[in-house]
VOPAGU-2260 file (C-alpha; in pm, 1 decimal, decimal comma):
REM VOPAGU-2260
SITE   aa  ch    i         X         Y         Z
SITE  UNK   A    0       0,0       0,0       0,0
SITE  UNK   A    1     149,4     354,0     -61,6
SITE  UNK   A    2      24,0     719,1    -107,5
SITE  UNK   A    3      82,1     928,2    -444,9
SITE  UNK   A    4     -22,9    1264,7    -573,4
SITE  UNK   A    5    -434,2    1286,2    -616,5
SITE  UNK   A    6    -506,7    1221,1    -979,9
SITE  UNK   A    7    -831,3    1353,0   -1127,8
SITE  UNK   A    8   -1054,3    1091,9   -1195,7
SITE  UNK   A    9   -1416,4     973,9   -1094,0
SITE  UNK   A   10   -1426,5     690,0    -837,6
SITE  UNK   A   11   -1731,0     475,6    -719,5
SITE  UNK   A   12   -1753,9     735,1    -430,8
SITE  UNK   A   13   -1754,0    1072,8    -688,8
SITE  UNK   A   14   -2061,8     970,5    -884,1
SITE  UNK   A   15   -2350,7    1214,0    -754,4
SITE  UNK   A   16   -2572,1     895,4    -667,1
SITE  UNK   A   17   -2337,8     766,4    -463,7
SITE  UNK   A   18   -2432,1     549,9    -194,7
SITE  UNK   A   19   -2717,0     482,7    -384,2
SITE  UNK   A   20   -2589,0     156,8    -558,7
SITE  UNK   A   21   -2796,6     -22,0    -882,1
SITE  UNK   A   22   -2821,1    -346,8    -987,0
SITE  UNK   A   23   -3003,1    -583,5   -1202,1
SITE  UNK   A   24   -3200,9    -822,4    -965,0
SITE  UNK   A   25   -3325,3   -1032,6   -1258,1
SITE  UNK   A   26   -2949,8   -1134,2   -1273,7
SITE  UNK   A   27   -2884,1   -1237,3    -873,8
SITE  UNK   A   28   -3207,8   -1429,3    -868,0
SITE  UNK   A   29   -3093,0   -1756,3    -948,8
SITE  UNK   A   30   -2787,1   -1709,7    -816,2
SITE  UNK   A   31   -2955,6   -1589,9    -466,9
SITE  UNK   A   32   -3197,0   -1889,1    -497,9
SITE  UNK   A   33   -2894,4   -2124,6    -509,1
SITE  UNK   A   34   -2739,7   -1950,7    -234,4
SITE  UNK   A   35   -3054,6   -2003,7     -35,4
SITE  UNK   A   36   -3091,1   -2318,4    -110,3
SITE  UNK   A   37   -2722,8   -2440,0      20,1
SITE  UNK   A   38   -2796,4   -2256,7     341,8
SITE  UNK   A   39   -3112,6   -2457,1     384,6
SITE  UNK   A   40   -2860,8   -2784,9     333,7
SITE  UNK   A   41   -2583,7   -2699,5     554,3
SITE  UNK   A   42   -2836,5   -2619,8     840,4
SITE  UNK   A   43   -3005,4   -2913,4     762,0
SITE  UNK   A   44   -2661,6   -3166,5     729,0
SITE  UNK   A   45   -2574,1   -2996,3    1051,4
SITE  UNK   A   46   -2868,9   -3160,0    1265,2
SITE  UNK   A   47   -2709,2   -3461,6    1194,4
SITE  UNK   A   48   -2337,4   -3384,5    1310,2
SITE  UNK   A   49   -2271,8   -3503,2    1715,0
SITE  UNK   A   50   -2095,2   -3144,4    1869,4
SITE  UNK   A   51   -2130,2   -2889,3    1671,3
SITE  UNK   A   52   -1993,9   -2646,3    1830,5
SITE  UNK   A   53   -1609,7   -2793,4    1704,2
SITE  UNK   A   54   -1762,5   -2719,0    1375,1
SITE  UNK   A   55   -1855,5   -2378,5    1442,2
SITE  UNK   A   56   -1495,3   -2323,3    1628,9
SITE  UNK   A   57   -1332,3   -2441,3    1323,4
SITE  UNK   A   58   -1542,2   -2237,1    1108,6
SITE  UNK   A   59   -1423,7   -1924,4    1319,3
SITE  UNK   A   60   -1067,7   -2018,0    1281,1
SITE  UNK   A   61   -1043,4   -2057,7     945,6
SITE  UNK   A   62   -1251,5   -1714,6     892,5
SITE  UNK   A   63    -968,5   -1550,6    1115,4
SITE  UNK   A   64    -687,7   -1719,5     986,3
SITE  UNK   A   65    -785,8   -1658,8     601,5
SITE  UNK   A   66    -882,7   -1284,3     635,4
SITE  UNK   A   67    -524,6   -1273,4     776,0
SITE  UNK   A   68    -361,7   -1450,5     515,4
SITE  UNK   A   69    -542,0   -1241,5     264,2
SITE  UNK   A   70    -370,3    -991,3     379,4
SITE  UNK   A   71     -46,5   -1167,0     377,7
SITE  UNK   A   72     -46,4   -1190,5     797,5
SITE  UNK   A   73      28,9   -1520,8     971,1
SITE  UNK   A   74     -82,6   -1599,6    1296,6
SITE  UNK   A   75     -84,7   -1838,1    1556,3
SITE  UNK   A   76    -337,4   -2093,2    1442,7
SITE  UNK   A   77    -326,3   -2314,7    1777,1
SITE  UNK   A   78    -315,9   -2003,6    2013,2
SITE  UNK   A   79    -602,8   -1818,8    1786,8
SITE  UNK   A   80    -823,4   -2151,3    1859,2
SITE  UNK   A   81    -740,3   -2146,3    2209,6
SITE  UNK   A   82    -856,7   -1812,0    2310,6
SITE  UNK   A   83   -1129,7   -1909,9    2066,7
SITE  UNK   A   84   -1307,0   -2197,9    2240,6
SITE  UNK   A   85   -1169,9   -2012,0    2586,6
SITE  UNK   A   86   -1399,1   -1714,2    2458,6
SITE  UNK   A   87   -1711,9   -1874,0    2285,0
SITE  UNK   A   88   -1699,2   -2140,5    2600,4
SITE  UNK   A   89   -1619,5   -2445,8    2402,1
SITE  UNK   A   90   -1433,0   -2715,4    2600,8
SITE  UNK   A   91   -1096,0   -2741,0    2313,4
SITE  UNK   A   92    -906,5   -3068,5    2290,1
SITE  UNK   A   93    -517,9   -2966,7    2411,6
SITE  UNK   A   94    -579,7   -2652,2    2462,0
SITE  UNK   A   95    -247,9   -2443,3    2437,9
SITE  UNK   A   96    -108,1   -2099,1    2576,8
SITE  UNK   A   97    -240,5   -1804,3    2440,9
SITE  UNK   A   98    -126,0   -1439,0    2329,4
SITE  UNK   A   99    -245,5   -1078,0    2334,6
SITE  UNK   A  100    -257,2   -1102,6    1942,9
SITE  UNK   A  101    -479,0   -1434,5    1979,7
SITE  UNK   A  102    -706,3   -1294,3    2227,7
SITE  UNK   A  103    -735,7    -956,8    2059,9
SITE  UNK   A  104    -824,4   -1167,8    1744,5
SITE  UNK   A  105   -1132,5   -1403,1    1914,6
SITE  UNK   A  106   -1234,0   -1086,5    2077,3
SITE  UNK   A  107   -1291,6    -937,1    1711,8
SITE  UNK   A  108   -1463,6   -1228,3    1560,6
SITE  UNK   A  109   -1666,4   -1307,9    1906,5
SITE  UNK   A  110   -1785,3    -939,9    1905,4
SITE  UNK   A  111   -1886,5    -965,0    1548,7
SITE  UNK   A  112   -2071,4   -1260,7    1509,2
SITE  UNK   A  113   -2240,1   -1276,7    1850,9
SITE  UNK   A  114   -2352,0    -902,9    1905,8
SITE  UNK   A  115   -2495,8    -893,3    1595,9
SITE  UNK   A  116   -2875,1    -760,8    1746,2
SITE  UNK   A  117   -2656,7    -454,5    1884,1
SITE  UNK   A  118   -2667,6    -135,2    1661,9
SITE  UNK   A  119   -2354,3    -128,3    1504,8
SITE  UNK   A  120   -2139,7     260,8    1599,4
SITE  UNK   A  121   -1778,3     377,0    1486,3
SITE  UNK   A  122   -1699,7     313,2    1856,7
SITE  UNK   A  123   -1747,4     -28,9    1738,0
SITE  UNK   A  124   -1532,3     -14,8    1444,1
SITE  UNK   A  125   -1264,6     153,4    1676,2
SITE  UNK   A  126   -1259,2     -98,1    1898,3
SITE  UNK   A  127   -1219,0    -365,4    1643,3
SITE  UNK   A  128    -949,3    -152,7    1517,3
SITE  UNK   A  129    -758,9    -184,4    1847,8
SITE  UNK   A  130    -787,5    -523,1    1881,5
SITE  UNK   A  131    -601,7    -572,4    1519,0
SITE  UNK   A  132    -347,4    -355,4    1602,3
SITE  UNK   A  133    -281,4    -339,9    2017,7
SITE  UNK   A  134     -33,3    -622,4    2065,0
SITE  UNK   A  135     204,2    -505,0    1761,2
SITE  UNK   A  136     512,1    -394,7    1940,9
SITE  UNK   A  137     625,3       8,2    1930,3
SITE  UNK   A  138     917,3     -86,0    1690,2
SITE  UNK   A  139     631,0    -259,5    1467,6
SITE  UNK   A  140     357,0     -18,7    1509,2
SITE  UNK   A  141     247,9     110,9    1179,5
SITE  UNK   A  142     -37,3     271,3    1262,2
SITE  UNK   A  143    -205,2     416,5    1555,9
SITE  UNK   A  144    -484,1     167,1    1750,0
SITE  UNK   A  145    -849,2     286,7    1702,7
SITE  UNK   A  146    -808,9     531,9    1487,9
SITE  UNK   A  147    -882,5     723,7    1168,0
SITE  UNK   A  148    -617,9     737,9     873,6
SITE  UNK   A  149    -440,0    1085,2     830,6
SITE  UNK   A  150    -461,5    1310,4     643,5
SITE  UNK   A  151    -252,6    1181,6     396,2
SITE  UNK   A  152    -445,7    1052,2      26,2
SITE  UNK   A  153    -531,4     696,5      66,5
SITE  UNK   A  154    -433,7     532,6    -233,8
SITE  UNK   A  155    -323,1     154,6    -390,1
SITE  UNK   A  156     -79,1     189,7    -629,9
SITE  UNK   A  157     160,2     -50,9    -805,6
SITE  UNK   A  158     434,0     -28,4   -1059,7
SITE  UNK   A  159     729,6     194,8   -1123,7
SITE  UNK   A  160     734,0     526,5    -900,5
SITE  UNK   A  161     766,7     772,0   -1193,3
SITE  UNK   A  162     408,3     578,2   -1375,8
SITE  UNK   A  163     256,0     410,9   -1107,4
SITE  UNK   A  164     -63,6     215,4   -1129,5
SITE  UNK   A  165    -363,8     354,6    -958,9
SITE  UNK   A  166    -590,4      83,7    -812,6
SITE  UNK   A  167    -778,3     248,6    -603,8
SITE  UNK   A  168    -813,3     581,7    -449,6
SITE  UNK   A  169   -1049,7     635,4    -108,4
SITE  UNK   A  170   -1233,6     912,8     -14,8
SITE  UNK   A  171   -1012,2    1222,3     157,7
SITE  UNK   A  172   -1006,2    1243,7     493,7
SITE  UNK   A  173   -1208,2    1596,5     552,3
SITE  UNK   A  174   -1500,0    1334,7     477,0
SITE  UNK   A  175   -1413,7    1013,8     582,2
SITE  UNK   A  176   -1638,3    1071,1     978,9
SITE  UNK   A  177   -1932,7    1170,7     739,1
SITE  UNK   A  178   -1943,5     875,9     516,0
SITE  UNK   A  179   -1850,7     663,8     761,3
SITE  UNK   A  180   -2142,6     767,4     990,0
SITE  UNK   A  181   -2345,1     762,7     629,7
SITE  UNK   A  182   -2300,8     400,5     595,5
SITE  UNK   A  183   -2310,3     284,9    1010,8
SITE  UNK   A  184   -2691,9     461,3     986,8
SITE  UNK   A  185   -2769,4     261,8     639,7
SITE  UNK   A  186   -2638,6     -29,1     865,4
SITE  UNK   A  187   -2821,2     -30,6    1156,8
SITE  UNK   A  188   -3127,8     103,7     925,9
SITE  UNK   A  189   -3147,0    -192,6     709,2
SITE  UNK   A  190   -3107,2    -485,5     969,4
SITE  UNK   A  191   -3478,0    -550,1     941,2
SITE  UNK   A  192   -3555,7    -419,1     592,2
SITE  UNK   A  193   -3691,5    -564,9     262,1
SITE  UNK   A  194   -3348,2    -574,0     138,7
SITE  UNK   A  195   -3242,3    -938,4      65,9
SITE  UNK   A  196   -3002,4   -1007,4     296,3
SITE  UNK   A  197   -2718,1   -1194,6     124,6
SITE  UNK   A  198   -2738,8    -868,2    -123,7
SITE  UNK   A  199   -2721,0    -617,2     190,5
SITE  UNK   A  200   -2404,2    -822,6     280,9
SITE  UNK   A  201   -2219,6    -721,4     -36,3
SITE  UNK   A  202   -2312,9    -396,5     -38,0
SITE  UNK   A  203   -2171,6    -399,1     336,1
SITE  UNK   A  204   -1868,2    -532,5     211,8
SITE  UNK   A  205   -1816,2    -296,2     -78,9
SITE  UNK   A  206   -1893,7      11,2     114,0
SITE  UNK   A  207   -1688,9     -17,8     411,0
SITE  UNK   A  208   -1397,7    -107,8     210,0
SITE  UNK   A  209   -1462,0     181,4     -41,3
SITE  UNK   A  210   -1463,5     416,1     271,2
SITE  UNK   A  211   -1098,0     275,9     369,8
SITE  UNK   A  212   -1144,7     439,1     716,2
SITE  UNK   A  213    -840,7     309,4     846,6
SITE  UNK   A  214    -458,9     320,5     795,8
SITE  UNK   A  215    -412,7     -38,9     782,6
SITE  UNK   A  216    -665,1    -332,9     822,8
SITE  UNK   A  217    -952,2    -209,8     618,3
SITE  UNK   A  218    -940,8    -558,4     463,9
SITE  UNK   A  219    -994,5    -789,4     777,1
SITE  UNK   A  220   -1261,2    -492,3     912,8
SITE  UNK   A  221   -1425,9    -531,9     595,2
SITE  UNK   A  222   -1472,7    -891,1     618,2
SITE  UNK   A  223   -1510,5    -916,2     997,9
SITE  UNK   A  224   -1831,4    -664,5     939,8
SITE  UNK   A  225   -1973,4    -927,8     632,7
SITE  UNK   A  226   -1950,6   -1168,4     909,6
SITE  UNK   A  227   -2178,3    -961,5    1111,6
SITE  UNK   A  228   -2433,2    -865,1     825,7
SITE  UNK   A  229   -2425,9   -1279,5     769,7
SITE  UNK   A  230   -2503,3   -1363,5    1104,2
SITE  UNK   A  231   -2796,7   -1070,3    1114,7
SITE  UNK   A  232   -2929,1   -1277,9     759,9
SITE  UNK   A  233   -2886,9   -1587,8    1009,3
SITE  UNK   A  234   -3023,4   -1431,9    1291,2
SITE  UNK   A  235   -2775,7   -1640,1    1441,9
SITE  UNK   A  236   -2413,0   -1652,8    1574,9
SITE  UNK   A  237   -2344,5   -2019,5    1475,9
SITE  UNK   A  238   -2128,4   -1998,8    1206,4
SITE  UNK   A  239   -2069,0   -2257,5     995,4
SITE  UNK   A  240   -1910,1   -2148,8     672,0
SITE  UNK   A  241   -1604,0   -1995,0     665,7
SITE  UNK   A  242   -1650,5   -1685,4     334,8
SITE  UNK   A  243   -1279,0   -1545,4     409,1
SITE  UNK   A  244   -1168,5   -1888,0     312,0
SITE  UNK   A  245   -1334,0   -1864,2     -40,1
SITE  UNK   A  246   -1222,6   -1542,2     -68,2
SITE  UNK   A  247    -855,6   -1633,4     -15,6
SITE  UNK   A  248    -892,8   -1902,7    -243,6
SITE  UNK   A  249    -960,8   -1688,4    -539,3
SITE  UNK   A  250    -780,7   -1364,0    -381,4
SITE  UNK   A  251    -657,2   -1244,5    -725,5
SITE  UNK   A  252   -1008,0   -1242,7    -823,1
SITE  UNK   A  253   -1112,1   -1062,5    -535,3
SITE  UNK   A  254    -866,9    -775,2    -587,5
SITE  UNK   A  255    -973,3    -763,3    -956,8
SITE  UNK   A  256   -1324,8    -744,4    -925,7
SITE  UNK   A  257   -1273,4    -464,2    -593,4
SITE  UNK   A  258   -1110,8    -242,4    -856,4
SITE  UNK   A  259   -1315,0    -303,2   -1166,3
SITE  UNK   A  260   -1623,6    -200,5    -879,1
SITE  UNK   A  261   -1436,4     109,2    -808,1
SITE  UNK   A  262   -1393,6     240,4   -1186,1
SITE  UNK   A  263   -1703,9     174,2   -1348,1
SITE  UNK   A  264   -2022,3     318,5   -1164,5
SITE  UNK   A  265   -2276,3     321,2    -958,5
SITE  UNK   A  266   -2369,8      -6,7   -1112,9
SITE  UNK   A  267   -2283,1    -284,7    -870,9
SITE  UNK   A  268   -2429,2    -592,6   -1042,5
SITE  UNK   A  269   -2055,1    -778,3   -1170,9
SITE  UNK   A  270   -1955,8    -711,3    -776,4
SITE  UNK   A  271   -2290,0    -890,7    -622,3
SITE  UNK   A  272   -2262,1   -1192,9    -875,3
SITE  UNK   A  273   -1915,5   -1246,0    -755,9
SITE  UNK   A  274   -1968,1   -1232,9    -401,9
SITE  UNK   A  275   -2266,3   -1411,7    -403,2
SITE  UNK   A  276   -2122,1   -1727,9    -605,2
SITE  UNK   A  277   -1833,3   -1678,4    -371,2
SITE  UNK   A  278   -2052,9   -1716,8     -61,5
SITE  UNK   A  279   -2230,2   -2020,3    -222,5
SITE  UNK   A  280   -1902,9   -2198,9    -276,2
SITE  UNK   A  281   -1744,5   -2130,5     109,5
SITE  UNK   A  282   -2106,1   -2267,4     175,1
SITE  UNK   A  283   -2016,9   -2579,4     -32,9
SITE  UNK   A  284   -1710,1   -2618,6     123,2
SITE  UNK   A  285   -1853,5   -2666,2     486,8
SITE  UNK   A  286   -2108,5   -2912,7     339,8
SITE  UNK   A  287   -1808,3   -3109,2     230,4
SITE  UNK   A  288   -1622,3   -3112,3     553,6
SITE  UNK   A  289   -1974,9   -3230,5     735,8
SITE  UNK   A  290   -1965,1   -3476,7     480,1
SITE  UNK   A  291   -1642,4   -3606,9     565,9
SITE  UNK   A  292   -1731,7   -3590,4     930,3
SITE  UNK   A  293   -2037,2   -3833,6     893,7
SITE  UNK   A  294   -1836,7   -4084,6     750,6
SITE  UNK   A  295   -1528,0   -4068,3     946,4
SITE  UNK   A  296   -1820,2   -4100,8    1229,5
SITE  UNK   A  297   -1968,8   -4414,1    1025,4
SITE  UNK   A  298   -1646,5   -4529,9     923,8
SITE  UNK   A  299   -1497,7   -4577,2    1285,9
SITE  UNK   A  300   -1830,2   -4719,2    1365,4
SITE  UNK   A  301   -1789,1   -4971,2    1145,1
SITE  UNK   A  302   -1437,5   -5066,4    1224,4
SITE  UNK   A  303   -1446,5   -5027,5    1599,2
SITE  UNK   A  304   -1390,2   -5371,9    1624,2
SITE  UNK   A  305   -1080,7   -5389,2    1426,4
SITE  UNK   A  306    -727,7   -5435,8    1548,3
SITE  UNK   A  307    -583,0   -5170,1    1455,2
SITE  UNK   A  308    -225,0   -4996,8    1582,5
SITE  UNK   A  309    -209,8   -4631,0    1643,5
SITE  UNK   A  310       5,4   -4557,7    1385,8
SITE  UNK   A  311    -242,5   -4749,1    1113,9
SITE  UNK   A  312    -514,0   -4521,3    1332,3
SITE  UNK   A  313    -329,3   -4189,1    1260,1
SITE  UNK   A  314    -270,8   -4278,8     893,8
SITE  UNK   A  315    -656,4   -4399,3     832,1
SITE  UNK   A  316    -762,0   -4016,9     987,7
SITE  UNK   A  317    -536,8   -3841,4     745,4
SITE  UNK   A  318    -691,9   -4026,1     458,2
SITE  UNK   A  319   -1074,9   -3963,4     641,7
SITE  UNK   A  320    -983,2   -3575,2     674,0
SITE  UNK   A  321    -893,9   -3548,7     291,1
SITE  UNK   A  322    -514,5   -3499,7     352,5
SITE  UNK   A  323    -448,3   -3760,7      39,2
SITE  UNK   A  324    -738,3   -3696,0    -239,6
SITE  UNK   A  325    -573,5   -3931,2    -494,6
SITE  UNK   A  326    -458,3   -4252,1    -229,1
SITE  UNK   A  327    -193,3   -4325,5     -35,3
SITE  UNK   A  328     132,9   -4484,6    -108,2
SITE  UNK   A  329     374,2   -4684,6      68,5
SITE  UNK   A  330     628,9   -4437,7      85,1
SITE  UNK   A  331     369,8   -4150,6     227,9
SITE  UNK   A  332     260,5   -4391,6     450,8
SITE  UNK   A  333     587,5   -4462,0     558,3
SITE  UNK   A  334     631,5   -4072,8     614,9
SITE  UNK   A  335     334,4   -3974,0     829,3
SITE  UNK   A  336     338,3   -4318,2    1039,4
SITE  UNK   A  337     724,8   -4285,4    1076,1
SITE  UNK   A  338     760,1   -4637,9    1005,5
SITE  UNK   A  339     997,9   -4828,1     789,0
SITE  UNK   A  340     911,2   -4924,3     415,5
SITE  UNK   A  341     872,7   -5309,1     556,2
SITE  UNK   A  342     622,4   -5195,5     813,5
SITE  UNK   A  343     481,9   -4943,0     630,9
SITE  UNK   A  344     366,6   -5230,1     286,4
SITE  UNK   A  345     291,7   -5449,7     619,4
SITE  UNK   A  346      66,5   -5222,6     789,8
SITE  UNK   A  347     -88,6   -5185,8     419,1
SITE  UNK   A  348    -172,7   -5537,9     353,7
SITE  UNK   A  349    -295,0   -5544,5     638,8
SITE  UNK   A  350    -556,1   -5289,9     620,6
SITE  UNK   A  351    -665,7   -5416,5     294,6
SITE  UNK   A  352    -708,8   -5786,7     432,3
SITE  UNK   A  353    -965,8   -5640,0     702,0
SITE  UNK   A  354   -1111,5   -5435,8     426,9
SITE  UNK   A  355   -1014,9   -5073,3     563,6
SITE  UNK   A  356    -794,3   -4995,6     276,7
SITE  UNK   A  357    -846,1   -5103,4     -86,5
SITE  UNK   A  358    -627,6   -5076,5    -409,9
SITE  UNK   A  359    -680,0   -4855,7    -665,9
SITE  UNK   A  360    -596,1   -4935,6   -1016,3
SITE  UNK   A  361    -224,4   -4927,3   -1064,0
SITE  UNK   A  362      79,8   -5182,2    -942,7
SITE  UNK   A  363     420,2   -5159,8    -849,7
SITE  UNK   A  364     525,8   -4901,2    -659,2
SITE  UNK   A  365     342,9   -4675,2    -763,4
SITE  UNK   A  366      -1,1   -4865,8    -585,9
SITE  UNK   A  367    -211,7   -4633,6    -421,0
SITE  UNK   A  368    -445,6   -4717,9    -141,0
SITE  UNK   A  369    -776,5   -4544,3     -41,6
SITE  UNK   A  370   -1039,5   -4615,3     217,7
SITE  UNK   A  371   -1310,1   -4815,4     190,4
SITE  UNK   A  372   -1657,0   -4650,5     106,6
């Protein structure tokens, strides 16, 4: 991110209509309808899952832990999940030390997804802005904790100094309080509106980010408040879909259609279709993962009886959590058990005489083994 000169040129938030954002609704109604209609699944698929409140802690970790890594920021995934379950009061298997940084980080998601009936204020916003930024260190701190940007332009900008490459430039500061007070009123205002709720989420989305209140962590404010708007669609703080996670998975995408949004009008329509089919896939991916869970639940079920060693046990829950998508070799399984290559095609043969493991098609070395269905 870096600052350049101000360069004439209209914006999303120049055009006179602005925040009053078009779109053609004839286009998101299949798309919302399919949206919808996963929703209705996953809550459905989730009535048959034993605990799911580990589901919903994973879901929050992976929201955290992408909307980070969008942003190119690692952080501690073990002490995030700890102050995680610690916070939402969910008894966590091993639970491990944690940091300022990881309970500063719960403390964000907690405070968005469970005080969602609370108006939303820029005390809020603040506040989630301290939490991102508290535990940096004085020789790290880049920007100031709970507060506005400067007063310098806000601009995204890549390329050669002399002829850089304007992505984006945000509103100036003289009226970044006003819009930002513009849009926490259209958000509080439309909690309980006709406005179709997956759309209002987008629109959240798009103009908080377009606002770029902040210094730093617009980004993972941005998404933190979708979260929010999600759970007010829900009218719910179970979360079981993880959306930063899609979002990280096509973040090139993301960037691409953010700036196309920004240059071309008041016109929102290419922006809504892309973060609606976007939501629809993370939804897609946590009926996937339930999936898995049922039948690593049926699966163990079914071989409870089996003698099994715990290394043949660790190997078999690899292959049940997805880890190998194409089979399992003798060499990987040599690897992850940390076993030798005799014990390793033992443990193998084994497995497939009790009718865990079978062959796929293939021979030699190069045999690959998956579970049973």
């Amino acid at each position: 991110m870096a600052t350049t000169k101000n360069q004439s040129r209209e914006w999303l938030w120049q055009y006179s209509q602005w925040p009053d954002f078009k779109w053609q609704a004839e286009q998101l109604q299949p798309l919302l309808r399919r949206a919808y209609d996963h929703l209705g699944q996953l809550k459905g698929r989730m009535a048959s899952v034993d605990g799911y409140e580990e589901f919903t802690l994973d879901a929050l970790l992976v929201n955290i832990v992408a909307s980070s890594a969008i942003e190119s920021e690692k952080v501690d995934v073990y002490a995030v999940r700890s102050s995680l379950a610690r916070q939402f009061g969910i008894n966590a298997q091993n639970p491990i030390k944690t940091s300022e940084q990881s309970e500063h980080l719960a403390s964000l998601m907690r405070d968005a997804v469970t005080s969602w009936q609370h108006p939303l204020t820029v005390d809020t916003l603040l506040q989630w802005h301290r939490w991102l930024f508290q535990s940096q260190t004085p020789l790290l701190q880049k920007v100031v904790p709970g507060e506005l940007r400067g007063e310098s332009p806000m601009q995204i900008v890549s390329g050669p100094m002399l002829k850089p490459r304007v992505h984006f430039e945000a509103p100036p500061r003289s009226i970044v309080e006003s819009e930002l007070n513009r849009f926490v009123g259209w958000f509080n205002e439309t909690a309980d509106s006709g406005l179709d709720p997956l759309v209002r989420a987008g629109i959240t989305h798009l103009w908080f980010v377009t606002i770029h209140p902040f210094e730093d962590g617009n980004g993972r404010i941005t998404r933190a408040l979708t979260d929010r708007a999600l759970a007010q669609s829900d009218q719910n703080s179970i979360r079981l879909f993880a959306m930063s996670e899609a979002i990280l998975q096509h973040r090139n995408a993301y960037y691409d259609i953010l700036e196309h949004t920004q240059k071309h009008g008041i016109d929102i329509t290419r922006w809504l279709v892309w973060f609606i089919e976007t939501l629809t896939q993370s939804v897609e991916g946590a009926l996937a993962r339930i999936e898995r869970t049922l039948f690593k639940t049926k699966f163990w079920a079914r071989h409870a009886d089996k003698p099994l060693s715990e290394s043949q046990r660790k190997v078999l829950n690899r292959l049940l959590d997805g880890d190998f998508e194409q089979g399992i070799n003798a060499t990987q399984y040599q690897r992850v058990a940390k076993v030798s290559k005799a014990t390793a095609t033992r443990h193998l043969t084994d497995l497939v005489e009790h009718s865990v493991l079978e062959k796929l098609p293939g021979g030699g070395r190069s045999t690959r083994y998956r579970v049973t269905p």
